[in-house]
MDAnalysis code that builds the backbone (N, CA, C; Angstrom):
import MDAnalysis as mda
import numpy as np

u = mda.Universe.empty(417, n_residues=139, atom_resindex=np.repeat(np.arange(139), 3), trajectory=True)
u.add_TopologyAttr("name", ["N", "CA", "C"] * 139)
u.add_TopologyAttr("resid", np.arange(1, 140))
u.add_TopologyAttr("resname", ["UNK", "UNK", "UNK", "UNK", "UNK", "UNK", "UNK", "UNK", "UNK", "UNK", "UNK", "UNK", "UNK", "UNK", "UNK", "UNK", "UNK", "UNK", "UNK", "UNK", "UNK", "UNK", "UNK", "UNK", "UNK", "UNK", "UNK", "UNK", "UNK", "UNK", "UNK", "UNK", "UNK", "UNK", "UNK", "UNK", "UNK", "UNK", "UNK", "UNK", "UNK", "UNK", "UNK", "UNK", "UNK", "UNK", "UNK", "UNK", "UNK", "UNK", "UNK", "UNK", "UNK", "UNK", "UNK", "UNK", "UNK", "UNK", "UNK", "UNK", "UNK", "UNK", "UNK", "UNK", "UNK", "UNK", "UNK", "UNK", "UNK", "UNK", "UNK", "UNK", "UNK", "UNK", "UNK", "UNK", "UNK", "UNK", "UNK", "UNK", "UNK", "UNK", "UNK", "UNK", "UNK", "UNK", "UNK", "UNK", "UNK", "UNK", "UNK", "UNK", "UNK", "UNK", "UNK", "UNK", "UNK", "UNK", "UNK", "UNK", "UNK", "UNK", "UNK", "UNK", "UNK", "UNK", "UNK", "UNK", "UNK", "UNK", "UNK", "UNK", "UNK", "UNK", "UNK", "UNK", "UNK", "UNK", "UNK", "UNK", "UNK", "UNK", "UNK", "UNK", "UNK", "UNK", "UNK", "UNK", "UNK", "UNK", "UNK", "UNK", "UNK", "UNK", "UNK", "UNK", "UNK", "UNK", "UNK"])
u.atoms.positions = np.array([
    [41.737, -4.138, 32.147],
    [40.618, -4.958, 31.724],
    [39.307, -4.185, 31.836],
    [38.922, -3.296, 32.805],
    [38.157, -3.171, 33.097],
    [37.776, -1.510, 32.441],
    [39.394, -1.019, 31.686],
    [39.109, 0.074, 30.517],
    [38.137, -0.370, 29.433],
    [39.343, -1.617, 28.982],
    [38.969, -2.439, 27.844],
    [37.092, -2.780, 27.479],
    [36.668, -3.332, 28.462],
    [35.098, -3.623, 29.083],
    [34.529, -2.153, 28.704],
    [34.440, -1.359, 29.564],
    [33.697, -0.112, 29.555],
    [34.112, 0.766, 27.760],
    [35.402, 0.429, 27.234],
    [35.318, 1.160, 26.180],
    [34.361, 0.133, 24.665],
    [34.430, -0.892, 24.971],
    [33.761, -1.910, 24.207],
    [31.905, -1.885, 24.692],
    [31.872, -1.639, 25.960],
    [30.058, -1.191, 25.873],
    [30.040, 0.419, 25.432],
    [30.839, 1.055, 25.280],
    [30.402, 2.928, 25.235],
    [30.365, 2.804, 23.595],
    [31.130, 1.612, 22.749],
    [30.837, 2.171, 21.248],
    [29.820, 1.003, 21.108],
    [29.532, -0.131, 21.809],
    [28.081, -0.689, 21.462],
    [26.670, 0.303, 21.965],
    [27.082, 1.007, 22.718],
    [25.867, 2.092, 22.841],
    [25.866, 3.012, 21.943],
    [27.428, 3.539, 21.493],
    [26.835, 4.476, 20.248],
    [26.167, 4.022, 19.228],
    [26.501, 2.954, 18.873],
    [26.354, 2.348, 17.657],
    [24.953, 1.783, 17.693],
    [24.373, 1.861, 18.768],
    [22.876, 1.317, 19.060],
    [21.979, 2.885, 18.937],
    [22.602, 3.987, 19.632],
    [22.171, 5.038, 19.614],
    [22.021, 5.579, 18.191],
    [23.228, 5.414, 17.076],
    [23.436, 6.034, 15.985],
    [21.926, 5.344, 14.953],
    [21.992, 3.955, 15.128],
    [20.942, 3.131, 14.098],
    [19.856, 3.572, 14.522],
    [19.374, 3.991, 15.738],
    [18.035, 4.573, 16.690],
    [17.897, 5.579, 15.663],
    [18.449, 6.168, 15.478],
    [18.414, 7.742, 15.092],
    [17.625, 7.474, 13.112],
    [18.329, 6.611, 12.322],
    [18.250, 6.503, 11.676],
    [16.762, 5.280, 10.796],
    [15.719, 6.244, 10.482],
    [14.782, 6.082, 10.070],
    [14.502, 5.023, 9.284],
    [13.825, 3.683, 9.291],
    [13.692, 3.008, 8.103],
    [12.708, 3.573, 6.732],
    [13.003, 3.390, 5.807],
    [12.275, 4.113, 4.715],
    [10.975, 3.051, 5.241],
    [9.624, 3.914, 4.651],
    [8.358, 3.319, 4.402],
    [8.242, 2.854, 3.176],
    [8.739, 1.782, 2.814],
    [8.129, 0.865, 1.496],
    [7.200, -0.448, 1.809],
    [6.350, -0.861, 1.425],
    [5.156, -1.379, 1.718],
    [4.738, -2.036, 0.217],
    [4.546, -3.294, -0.004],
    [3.661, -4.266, -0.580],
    [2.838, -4.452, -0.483],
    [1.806, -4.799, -1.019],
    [0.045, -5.113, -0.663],
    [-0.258, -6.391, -1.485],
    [-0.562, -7.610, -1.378],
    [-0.774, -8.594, -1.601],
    [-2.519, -8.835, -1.558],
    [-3.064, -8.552, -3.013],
    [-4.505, -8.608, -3.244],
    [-4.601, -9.954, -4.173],
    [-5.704, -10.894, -3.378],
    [-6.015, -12.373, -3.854],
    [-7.993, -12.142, -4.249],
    [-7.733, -11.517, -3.301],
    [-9.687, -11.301, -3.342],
    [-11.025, -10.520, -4.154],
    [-11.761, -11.427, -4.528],
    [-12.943, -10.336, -5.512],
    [-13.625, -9.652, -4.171],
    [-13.376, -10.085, -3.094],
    [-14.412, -9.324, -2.363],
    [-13.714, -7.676, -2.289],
    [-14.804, -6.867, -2.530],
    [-14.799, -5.296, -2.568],
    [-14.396, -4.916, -1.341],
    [-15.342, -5.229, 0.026],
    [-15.066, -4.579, 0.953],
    [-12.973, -4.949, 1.332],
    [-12.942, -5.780, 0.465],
    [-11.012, -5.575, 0.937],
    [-10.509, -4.844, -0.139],
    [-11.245, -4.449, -1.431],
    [-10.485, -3.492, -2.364],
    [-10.855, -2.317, -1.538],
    [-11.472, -2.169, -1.001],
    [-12.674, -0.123, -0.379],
    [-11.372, -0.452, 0.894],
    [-10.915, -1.480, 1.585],
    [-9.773, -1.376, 2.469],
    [-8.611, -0.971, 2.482],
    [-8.083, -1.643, 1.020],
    [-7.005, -1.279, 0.916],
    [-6.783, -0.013, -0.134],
    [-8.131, 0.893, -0.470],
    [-7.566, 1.748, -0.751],
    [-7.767, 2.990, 0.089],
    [-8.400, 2.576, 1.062],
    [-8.510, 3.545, 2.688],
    [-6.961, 3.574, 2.803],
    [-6.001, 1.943, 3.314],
    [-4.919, 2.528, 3.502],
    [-4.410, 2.971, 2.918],
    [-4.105, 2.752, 1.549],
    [-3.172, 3.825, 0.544],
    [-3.269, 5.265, 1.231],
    [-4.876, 5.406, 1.157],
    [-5.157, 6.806, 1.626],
    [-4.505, 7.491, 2.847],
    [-4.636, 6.859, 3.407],
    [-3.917, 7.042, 5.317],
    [-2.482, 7.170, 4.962],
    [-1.741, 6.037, 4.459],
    [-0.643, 6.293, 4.063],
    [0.206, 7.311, 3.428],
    [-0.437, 7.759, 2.121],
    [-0.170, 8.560, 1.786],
    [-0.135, 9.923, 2.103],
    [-1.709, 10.114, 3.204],
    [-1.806, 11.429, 3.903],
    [-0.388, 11.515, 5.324],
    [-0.450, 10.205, 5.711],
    [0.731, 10.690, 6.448],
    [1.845, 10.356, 6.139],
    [2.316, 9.911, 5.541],
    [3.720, 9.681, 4.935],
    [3.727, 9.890, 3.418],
    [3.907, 11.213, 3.054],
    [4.249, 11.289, 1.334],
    [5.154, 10.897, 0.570],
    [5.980, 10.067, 1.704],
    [7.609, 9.738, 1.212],
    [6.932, 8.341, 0.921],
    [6.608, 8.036, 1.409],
    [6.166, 6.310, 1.524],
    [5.899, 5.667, 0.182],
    [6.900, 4.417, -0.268],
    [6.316, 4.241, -1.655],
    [5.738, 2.719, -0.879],
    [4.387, 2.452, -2.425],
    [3.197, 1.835, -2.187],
    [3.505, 1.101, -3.229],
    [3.181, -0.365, -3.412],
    [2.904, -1.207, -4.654],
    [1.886, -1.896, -3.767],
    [0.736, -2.419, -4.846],
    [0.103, -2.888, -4.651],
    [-0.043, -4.496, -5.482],
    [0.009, -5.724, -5.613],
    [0.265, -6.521, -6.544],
    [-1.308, -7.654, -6.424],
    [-1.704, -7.859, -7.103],
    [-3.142, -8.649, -7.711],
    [-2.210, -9.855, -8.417],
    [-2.978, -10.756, -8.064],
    [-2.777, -12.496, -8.906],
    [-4.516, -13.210, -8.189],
    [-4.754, -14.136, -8.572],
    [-5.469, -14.933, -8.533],
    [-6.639, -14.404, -8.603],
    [-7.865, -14.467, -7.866],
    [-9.382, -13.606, -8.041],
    [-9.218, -12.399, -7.703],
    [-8.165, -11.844, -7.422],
    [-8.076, -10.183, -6.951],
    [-8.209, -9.164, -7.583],
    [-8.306, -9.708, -9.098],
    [-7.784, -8.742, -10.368],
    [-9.346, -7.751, -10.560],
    [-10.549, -7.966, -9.715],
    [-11.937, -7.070, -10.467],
    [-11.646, -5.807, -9.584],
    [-10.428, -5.718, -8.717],
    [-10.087, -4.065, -8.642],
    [-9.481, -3.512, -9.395],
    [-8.907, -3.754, -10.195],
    [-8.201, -3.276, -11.243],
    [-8.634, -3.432, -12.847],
    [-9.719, -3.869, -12.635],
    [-10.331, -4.171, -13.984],
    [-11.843, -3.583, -14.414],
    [-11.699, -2.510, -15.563],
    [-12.477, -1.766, -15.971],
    [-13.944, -2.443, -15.804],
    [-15.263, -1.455, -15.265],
    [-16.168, -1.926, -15.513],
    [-16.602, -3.068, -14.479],
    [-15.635, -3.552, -13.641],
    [-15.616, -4.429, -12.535],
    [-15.560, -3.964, -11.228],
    [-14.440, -2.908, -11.113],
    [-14.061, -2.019, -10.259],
    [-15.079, -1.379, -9.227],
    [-15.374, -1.457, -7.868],
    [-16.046, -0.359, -7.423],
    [-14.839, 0.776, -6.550],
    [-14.007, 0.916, -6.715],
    [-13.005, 2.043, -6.681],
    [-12.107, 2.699, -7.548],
    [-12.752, 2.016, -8.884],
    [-11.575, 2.802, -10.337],
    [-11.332, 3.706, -9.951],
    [-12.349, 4.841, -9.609],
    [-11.975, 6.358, -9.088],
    [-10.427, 6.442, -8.497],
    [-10.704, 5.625, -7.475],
    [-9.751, 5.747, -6.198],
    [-8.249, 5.516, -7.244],
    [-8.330, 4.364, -7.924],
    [-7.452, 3.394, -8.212],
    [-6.736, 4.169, -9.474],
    [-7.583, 5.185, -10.154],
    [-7.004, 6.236, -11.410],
    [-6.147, 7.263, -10.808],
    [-6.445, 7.364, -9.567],
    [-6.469, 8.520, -8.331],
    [-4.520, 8.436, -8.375],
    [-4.575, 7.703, -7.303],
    [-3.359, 6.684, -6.916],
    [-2.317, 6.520, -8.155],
    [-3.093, 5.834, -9.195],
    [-2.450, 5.187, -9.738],
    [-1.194, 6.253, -10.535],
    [-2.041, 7.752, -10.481],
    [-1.144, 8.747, -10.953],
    [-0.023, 9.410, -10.616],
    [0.288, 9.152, -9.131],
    [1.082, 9.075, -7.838],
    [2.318, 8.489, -8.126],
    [3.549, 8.986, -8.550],
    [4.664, 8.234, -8.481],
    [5.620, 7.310, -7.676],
    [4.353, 7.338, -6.456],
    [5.578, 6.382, -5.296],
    [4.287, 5.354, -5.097],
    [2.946, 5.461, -5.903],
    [2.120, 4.310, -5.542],
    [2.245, 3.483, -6.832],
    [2.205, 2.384, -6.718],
    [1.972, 1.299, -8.260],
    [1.309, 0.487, -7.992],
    [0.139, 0.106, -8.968],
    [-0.555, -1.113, -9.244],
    [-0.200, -2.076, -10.366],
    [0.084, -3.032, -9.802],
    [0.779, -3.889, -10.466],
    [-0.272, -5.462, -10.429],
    [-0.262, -6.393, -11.350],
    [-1.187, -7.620, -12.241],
    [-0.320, -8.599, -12.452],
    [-0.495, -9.760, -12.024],
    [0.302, -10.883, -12.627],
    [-0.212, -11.196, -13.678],
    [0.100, -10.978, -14.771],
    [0.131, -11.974, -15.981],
    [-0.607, -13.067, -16.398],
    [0.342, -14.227, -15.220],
    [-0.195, -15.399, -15.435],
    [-1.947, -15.249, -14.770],
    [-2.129, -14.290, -13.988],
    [-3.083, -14.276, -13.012],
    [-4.498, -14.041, -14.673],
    [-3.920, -13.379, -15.080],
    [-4.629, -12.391, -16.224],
    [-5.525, -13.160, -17.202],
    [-4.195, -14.281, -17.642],
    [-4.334, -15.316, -18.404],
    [-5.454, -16.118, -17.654],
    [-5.050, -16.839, -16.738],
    [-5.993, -17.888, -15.986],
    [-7.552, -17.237, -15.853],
    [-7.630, -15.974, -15.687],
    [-8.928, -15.170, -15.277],
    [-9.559, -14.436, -16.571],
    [-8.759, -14.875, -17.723],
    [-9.630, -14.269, -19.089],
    [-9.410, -12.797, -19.055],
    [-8.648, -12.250, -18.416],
    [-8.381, -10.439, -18.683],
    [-7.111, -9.912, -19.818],
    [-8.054, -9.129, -20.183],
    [-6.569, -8.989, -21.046],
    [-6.365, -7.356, -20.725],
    [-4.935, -7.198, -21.284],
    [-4.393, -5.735, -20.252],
    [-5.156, -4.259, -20.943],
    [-5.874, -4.634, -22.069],
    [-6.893, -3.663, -22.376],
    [-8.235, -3.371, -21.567],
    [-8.567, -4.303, -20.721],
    [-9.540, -4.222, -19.590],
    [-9.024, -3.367, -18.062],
    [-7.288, -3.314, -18.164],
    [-7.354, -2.821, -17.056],
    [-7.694, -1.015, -16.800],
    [-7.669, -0.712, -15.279],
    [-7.805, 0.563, -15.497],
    [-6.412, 1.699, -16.031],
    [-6.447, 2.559, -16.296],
    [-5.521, 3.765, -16.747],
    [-4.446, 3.497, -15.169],
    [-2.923, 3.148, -16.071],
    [-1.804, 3.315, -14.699],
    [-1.525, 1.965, -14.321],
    [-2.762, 1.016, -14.703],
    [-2.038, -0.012, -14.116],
    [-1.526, -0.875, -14.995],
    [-0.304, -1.365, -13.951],
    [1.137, -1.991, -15.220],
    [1.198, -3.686, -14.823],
    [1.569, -4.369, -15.709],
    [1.773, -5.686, -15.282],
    [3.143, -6.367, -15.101],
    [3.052, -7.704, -14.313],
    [4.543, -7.932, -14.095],
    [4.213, -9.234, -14.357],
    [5.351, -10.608, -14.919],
    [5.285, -11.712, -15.394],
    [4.545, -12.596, -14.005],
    [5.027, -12.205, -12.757],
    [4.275, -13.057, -12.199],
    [4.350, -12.096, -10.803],
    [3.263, -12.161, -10.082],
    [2.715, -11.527, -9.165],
    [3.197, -12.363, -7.670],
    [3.542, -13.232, -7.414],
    [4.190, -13.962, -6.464],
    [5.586, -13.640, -6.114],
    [6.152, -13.505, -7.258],
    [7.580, -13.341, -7.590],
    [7.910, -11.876, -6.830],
    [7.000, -11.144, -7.935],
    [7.320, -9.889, -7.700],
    [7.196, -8.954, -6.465],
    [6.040, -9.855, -5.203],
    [6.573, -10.039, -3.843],
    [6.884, -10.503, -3.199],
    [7.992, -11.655, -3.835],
    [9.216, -11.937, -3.194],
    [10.078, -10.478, -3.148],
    [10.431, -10.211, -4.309],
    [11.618, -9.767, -4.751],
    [11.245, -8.084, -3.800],
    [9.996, -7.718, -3.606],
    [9.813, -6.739, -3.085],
    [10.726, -6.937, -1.461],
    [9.895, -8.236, -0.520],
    [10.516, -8.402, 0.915],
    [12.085, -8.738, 0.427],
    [12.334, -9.182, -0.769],
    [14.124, -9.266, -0.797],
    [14.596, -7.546, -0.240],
    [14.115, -6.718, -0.958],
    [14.316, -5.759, -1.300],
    [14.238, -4.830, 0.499],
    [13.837, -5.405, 1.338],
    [13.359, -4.744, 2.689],
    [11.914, -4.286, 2.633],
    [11.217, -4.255, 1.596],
    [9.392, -3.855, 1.864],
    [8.970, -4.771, 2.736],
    [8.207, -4.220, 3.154],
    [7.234, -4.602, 4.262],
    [6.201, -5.149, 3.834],
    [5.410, -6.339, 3.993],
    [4.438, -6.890, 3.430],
    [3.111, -7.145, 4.077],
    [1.841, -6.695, 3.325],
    [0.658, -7.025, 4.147],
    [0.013, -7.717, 3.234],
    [-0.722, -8.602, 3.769],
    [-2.064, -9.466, 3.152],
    [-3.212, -9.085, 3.069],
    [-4.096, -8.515, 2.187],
    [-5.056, -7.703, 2.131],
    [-6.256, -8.787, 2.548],
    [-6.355, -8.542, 3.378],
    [-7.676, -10.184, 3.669],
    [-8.795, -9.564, 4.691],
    [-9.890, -10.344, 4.604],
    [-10.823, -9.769, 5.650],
    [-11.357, -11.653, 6.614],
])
């Protein structure tokens, strides 16, 4: 019995040891609702951080409701940043649609790179389905 015991904790320790070892990927969502700037100049600090330390790390960023004047030409006070990024194959800026519609934008206003998806809610669901990690860009 008391083999039995000790050989049943030595492979729950490997098996605790083995998953230790093994890295979760950095994938990350960004959930933007807001016209206020100082949370667009935020969240593209973190991209920045992110990206400087983790180059593996993929980034989406997703806009619905008043969030969309970072991504929208002429509105933008980080287009720079946001053309920057947007050229980056593991970062994406992504627009709900419906968000687009309701807010009078049409996808000729947005900046260069950024792509749209039918609905911006959805599409971070399907991200945390997926294991991303999710933040709320809020101040």
């Amino acid at each position: 019995m008391k083999q039995i015991i000790f050989s049943t904790l030595w492979v729950l320790l490997a098996c605790n040891f083995s998953s230790a070892q093994t890295a979760a990927p950095y994938n990350v969502v960004f959930d933007v609702t807001s016209k206020d700037t100082l949370v667009h100049q935020m969240v593209i600090r973190w991209i920045n951080e992110i990206t400087s330390s983790r180059p593996d790390a993929k980034i989406e960023i997703v806009y619905y409701a008043k969030g969309l004047d970072m991504i929208t030409d002429g509105k933008s006070v980080v287009s720079t940043d946001v053309k920057k990024y947007a050229a980056m194959k593991n970062v994406a800026f992504r627009v709900c649609e419906v968000a687009m519609k309701n807010n009078g934008v049409d996808k000729s206003q947005l900046l260069p790179g950024v792509q749209t998806v039918p609905d911006g809610i959805y599409e971070i669901i399907q991200k945390q389905h997926d294991g991303w990690g999710y933040i709320k860009a809020a101040r």
